[in-house]
N, C-alpha and C positions, 0 to 999 in steps of 0.2 A: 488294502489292508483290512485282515480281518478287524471285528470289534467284537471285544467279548466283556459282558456285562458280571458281575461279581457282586454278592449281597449276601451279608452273613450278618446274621442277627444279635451277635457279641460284638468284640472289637477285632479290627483289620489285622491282627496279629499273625494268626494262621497264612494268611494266604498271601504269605511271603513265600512259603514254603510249598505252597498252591501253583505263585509264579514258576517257582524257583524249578519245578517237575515240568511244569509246563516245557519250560527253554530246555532242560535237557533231550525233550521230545524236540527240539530243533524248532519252537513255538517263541520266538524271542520280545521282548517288549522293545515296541519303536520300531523294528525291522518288520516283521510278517503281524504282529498284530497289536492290539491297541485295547487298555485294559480301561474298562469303566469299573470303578467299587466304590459299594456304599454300605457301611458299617453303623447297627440300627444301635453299637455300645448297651443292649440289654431294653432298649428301648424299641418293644415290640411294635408301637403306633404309629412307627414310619415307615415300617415295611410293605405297606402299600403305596405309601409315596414313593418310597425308590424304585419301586416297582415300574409304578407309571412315568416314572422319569425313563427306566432305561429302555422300555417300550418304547418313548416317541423319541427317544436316540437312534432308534432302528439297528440295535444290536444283533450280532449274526447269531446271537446264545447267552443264555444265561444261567450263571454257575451258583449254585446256592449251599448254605448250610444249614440243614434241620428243616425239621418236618412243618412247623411253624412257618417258616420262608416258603418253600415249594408253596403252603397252600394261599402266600398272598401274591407269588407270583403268576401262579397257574389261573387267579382270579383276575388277571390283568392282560393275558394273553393265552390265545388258543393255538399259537401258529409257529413263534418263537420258541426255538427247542431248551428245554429247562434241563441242566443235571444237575444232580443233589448228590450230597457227600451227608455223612452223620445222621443218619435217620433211622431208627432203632427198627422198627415193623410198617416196612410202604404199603405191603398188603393190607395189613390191620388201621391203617392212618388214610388208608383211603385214597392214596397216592400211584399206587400199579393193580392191574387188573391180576398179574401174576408176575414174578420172578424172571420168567422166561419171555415173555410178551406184556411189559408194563401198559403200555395203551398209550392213545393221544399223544402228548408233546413233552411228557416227564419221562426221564426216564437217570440211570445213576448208578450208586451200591450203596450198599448196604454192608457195615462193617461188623457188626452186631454180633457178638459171642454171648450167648446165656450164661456159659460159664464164665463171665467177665466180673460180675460183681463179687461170686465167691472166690475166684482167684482174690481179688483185690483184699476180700475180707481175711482171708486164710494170710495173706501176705501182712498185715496186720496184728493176726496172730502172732505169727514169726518174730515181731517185736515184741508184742506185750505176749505173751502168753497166756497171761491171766483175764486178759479181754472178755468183759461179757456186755458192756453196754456200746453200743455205738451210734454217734449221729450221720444224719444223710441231711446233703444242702443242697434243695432243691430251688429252683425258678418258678415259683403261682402262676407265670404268664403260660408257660406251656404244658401240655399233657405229666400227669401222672405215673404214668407207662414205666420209666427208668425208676423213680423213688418205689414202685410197689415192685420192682423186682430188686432190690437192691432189699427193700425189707425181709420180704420170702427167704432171701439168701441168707440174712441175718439170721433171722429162724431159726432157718433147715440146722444152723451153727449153732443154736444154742446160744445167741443172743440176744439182746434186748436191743433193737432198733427204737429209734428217733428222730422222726424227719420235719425238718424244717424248710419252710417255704418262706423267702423272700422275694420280695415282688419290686417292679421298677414302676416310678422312677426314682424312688429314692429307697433303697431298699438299705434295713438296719440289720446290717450283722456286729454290732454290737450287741445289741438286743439278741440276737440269735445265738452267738456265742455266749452270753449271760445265762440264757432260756440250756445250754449246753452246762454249763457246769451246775445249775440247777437240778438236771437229774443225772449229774453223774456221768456225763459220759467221756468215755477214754482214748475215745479217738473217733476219725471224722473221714467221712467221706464225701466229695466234691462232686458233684452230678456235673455232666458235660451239657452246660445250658447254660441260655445267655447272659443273663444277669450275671451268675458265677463267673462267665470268663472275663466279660467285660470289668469284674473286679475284682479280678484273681490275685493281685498286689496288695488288696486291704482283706481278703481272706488268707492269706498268707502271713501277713502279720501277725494276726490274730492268732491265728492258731500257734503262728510261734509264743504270743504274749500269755495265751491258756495252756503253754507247753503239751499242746493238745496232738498226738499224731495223726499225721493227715496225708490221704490218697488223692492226686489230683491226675485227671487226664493228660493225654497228650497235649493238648490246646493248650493247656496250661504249665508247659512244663519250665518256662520262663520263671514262673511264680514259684517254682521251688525250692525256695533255700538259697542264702548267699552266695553261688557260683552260680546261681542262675545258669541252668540247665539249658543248651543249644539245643533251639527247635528242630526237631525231628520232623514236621509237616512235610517235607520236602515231596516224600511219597504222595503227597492227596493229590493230585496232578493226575496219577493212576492210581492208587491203594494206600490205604494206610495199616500200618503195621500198631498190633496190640500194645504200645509200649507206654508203660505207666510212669508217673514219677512220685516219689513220697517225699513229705516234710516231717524230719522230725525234730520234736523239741530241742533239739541242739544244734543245730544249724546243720548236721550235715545231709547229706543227699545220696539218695540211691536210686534207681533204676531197677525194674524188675518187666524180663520178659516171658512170656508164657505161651 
C-alpha cells in the first residue's frame, strides 16, 4: 500500500477535498493507499517537525500547501518526491528552476491568476460601489508576495489599500479589525495564508460583527456565511478552479466565478 505524506500549514480542512479527487482518480483511503497528514493550524514552527516525522515514516510522497511548507520540506529530504498545491511564484520563491523542468524532487502547480486580486476587488465594487478604502489580512509568518499585489490592484482602482498582518501563535484580529474601522475601511480581503485559514470562523465573525464585506478564498469557503458554503477543494487532487466566496454583512452568501 502506497503512503502518502500530507502537510498544510493551516488547518486539515482542505484536504478532505484533496482526498476526496484523489479516490475519484481510483486512489482510495484504506484500499490502495494510506494517508499521513499533519496540519501546522497557522502554526509555522512545526513544519519542520512534521517534516521529519513523515521522512522517518518513509513515505512514498509528500503533498504540501504553500510555499512556506515546500521550503521546510525540501529541507528535510532530497529524495522524497514533494508536490505542492497554492504557491503563488515557484520560480520567484526559489522552488523550480523553470515551469517546464522544476528540478530536484519538488515539483506541483501553480494556480496563480494576476488578475485574481482585481477580479476580487472589482467584485466588491459590484456591492459597494462607492468603495474607495479597503483592507487586506495578511499572515507576518510568510512572504509578502500576495498582500503587495493585492495592494497594486487596489491602486491601479483607485483605492486606498490597508494591510494587516497577524502573526501566530496568537494572532489578534480583534485588534485588526479595531486597527480596520480606525481608518475606515469598507470592506476586506482575506489572503490565502495560514494563520487566516486556520481561523477563518473568528474572521468570519468579525467581519459579520464590523458588518464589514469581505472576500475569502476557496480554502475558506466553509467560513462564509450562515449556510456555510460546501467545499469546493475536491479539484486539488488535480486542479483547482478560480472560485471565490464573499461574506456579506447580512448573512447571505454568493459565489463569483471568473
Amino acid at each position: 500500500m502506497k503512503r502518502i505524506g500530507i502537510i498544510v500549514a493551516g488547518s486539515a480542512y482542505p484536504m478532505d477535498g484533496f482526498k476526496s479527487g484523489l479516490r475519484d482518480l481510483g486512489w482510495v483511503e484504506g484500499e490502495g493507499v494510506h494517508f499521513e497528514l499533519r496540519a501546522a493550524e497557522g502554526q509555522l514552527q512545526l513544519l519542520p517537525q512534521f517534516a521529519s516525522e513523515l521522512v522517518s515514516l518513509g513515505v512514498d510522497l509528500i503533498a504540501v500547501i504553500g510555499a512556506v511548507t515546500v521550503r521546510a520540506v525540501r529541507q528535510a529530504t532530497t529524495t522524497i518526491p514533494i508536490v505542492f498545491a497554492v504557491v503563488v511564484e515557484p520560480i520567484g520563491d526559489g522552488l523550480a528552476a523553470s515551469l517546464e523542468h522544476p528540478g530536484g524532487n519538488v515539483t506541483g502547480v501553480t494556480i496563480f491568476d494576476p488578475r485574481q486580486a482585481t477580479a476580487q476587488l472589482q467584485f466588491l465594487r459590484v456591492i459597494k460601489p462607492e468603495l474607495e478604502r479597503v483592507a487586506i489580512l495578511s499572515d507576518r509568518g510568510v512572504s509578502d508576495c500576495m498582500s503587495n499585489l493585492n495592494q497594486e490592484a487596489a491602486r491601479a482602482l483607485q483605492m486606498r489599500p490597508q494591510v494587516i498582518r497577524v502573526e501566530a501563535p496568537s494572532p489578534d484580529y480583534e485588534k485588526a479589525f479595531a486597527a480596520m474601522e480606525q481608518e475606515r475601511a469598507e470592506a476586506l480581503i482575506v489572503l490565502e495564508e495560514p494563520i487566516n485559514q486556520a481561523c477563518r470562523m473568528q474572521i468570519a465573525d468579525l467581519a459579520a460583527a464590523y458588518r464589514l464585506p469581505t472576500v475569502f478564498p476557496i480554502s475558506m469557503l466553509d467560513a462564509g456565511g450562515p449556510d456555510r458554503l460546501r467545499n469546493k477543494s475536491s479539484r486539488s487532487g488535480a486542479e483547482h478552479g478560480p472560485l471565490y466566496g464573499s461574506y456579506l454583512p447580512r448573512g447571505q452568501t454568493r459565489r463569483l466565478t471568473y
